[in-house]
N, C-alpha and C positions, 0 to 999 in steps of 0.2 A: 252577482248571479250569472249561471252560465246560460250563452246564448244559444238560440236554437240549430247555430253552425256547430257550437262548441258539445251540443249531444250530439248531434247526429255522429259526428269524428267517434266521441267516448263510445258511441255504440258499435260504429265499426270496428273500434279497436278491440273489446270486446267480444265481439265475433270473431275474430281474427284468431284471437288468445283461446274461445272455448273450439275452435278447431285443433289449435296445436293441443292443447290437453283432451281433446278424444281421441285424437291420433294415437297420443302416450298411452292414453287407457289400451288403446287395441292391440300395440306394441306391445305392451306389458303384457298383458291378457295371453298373448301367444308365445311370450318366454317362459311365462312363469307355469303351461301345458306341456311346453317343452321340458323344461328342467322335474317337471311333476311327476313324469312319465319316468326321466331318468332316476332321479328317488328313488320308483318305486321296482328300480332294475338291480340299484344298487344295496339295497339295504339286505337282502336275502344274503347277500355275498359275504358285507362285513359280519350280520351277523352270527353264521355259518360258521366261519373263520376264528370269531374269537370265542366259540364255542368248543371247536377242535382246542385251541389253547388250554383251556378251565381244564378240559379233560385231562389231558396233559398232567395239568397241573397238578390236578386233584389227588393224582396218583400217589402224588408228596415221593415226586424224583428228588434226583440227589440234586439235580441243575439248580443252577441260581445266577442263571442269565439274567443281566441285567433290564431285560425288555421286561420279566414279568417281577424283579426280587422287588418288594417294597421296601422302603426306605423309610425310617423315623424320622430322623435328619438331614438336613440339608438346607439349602438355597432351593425358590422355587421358582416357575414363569409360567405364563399365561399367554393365551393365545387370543386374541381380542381381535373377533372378525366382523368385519363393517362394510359398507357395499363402495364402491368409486366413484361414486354419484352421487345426487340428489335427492329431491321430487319425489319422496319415499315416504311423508309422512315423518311420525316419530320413532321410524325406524332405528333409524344408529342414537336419538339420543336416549333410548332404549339403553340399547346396548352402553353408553357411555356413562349412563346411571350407573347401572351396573357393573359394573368395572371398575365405578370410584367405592361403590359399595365393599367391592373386592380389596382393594387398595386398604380401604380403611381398616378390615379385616385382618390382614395379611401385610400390610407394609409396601415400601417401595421394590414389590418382586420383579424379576427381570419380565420385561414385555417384547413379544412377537405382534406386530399387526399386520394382519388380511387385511385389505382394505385402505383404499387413501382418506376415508373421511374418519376414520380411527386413528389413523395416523397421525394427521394434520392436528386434530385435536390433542391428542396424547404428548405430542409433543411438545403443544403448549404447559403442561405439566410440568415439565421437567423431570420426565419417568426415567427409567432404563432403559429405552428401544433396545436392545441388541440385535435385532432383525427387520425386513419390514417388505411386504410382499403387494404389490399395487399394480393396478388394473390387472386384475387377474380375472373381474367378473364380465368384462367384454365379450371375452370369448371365451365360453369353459371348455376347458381340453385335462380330458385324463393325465395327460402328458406332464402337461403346467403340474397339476396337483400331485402326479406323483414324484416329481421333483424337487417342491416345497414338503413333502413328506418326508423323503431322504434327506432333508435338511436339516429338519426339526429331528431326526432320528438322531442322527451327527454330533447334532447340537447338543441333546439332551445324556448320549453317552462321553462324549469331549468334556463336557463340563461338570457331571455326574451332579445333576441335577436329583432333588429325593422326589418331585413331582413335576408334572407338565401339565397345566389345564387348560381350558378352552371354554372360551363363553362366545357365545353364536345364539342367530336367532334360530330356532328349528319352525318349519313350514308346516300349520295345521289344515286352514284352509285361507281364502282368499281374505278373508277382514280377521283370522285371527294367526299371530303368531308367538311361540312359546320359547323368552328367554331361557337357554341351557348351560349350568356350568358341570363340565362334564372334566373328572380325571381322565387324561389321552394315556399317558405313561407314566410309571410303568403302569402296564395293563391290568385292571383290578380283576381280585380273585371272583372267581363264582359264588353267585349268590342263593343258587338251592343246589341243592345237595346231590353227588353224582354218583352213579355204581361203582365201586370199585373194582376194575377192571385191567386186568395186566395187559401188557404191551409188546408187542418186538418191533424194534425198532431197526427200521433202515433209512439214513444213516442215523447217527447220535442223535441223543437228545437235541442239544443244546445245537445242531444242525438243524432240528426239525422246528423248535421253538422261533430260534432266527429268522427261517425263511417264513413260517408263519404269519411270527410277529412284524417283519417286513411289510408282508401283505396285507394285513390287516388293518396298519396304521394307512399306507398308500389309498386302499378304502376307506378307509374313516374320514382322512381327509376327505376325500372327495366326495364321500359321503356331506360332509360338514357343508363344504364348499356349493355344493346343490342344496343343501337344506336351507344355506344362509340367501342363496340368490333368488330361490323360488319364492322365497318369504320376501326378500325388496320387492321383487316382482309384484309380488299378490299387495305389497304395500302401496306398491307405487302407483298402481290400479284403483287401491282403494282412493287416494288421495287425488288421481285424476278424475276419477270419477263425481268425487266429491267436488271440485275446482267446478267440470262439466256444468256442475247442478247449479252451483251457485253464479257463473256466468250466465245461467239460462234468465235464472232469477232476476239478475244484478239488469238485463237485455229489455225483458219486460217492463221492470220499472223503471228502466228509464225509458222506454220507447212509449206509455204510457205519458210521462213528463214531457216527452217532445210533441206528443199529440195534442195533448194540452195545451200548451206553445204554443204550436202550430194554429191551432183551432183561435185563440184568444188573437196569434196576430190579424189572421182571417177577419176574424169579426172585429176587430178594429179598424180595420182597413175600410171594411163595408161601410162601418158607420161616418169616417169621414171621408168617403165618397159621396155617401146620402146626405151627410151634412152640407157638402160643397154645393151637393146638387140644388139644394134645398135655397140655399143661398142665395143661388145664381136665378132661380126662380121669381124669388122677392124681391 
């Protein structure tokens, strides 16, 4: 049975611990505003971007650059983004559900990981890593992401890949967020119907597709890459906060218990004092 030194420590410690996870709530709370904002800076952009493309497209040029020609066949790879951390809830095993879901689907496809706790996991598999991009979400930098874009461009024309996909969390609000498996490349065609409309073009096509398509994927990423952080974030939040509640809980009942104690030694004490006294009388 624990003693009443032995609560009073477990309630300090306790206390101790629901400090550090309000802190993380707060932390989290103000990254996850941060990256919210950015979201909702970025998304107008990609969208924008791969709408000029459809246009393009629609046109039914003669091009068939490979950023937009789809592919029957092939080999494929998936983009499996996951946060560098913890403390997130069922954030990434979210995400690792899912991916094996993928797997089972689809086979042993070549794997890209965002993220070291996808990684680390992934690896225990015995996948096909062929890439793998870590701590990335410390510090987001446009920069970062658009160089991991350039890569996966690289990669996906180098190896002539017939697909590239991407499973990521996307960011609803703070307690919900919405696994997405989204084709990245090539860029899928439009989905309503466009006017058909002639073009002049300066320069080529397939000059204007490219720079486009360039810019669109470098968005996307970082698109993605906000979408996936803001959601650990709002996760991580949810899970400190919940941590929070239950150390308040866990504080109570024991202090509660130690009162208890405390009280029962008290009156022990009194009575053989009064007993001694009692004694000493007779």
């Amino acid at each position: 049975m624990a003693t009443i030194r032995d609560l009073k420590s477990r309630i300090e410690s306790i206390k101790s611990t629901k400090q550090i996870t309000n802190a993380m709530k707060m932390v989290a709370a103000a990254k996850m505003r941060r990256a919210q904002e950015t979201i909702v800076k970025a998304r107008p952009y990609a969208d924008q971007t791969s709408k000029m493309i459809q246009l393009i497209k629609h046109k039914n040029i003669a091009s068939v650059h490979p950023l937009i020609k789809q592919r029957e066949e092939g080999k494929k790879a998936v983009i499996i983004v996951t946060s560098d951390r913890g403390l997130c809830g069922s954030f990434n095993s979210n995400i690792i559900r899912k991916a094996k879901e993928y797997y089972e689907k689809n086979g042993k496809v070549d794997t890209i990981c965002l993220g070291t706790k996808g990684y680390r996991f992934l690896r225990k598999l015995d996948l096909p890593i062929i890439d793998s991009y870590l701590d990335l979400f410390n510090e987001m930098d446009f920069t970062v992401s658009k160089e991991v874009a350039q890569q996966i461009i690289e990669l996906y024309l180098d190896e002539g890949y017939a697909k590239i996909e991407v499973i990521y969390n996307e960011f609803k609000s703070a307690i919900q967020q919405n696994i997405v498996v989204k084709q990245l490349l090539p860029i899928l065609p439009p989905e309503e119907e466009h006017p058909q409309t002639d073009f002049v073009y300066e320069p080529d096509e397939d000059t204007i597709i490219e720079e486009l398509g360039n810019k669109y994927i470098n968005v996307e990423i970082w698109r993605i890459m906000l979408e996936s952080s803001a959601a650990e974030q709002g996760a991580r939040m949810t899970a400190m906060d919940s941590a929070t509640e239950n150390a308040i809980e866990m504080i109570d009942k024991l202090s509660l218990q130690y009162n208890r104690m405390r009280q029962a030694t008290i009156t022990k004490e009194i009575i053989e004092i009064s007993s001694g006294a009692e004694a000493m009388n007779n």
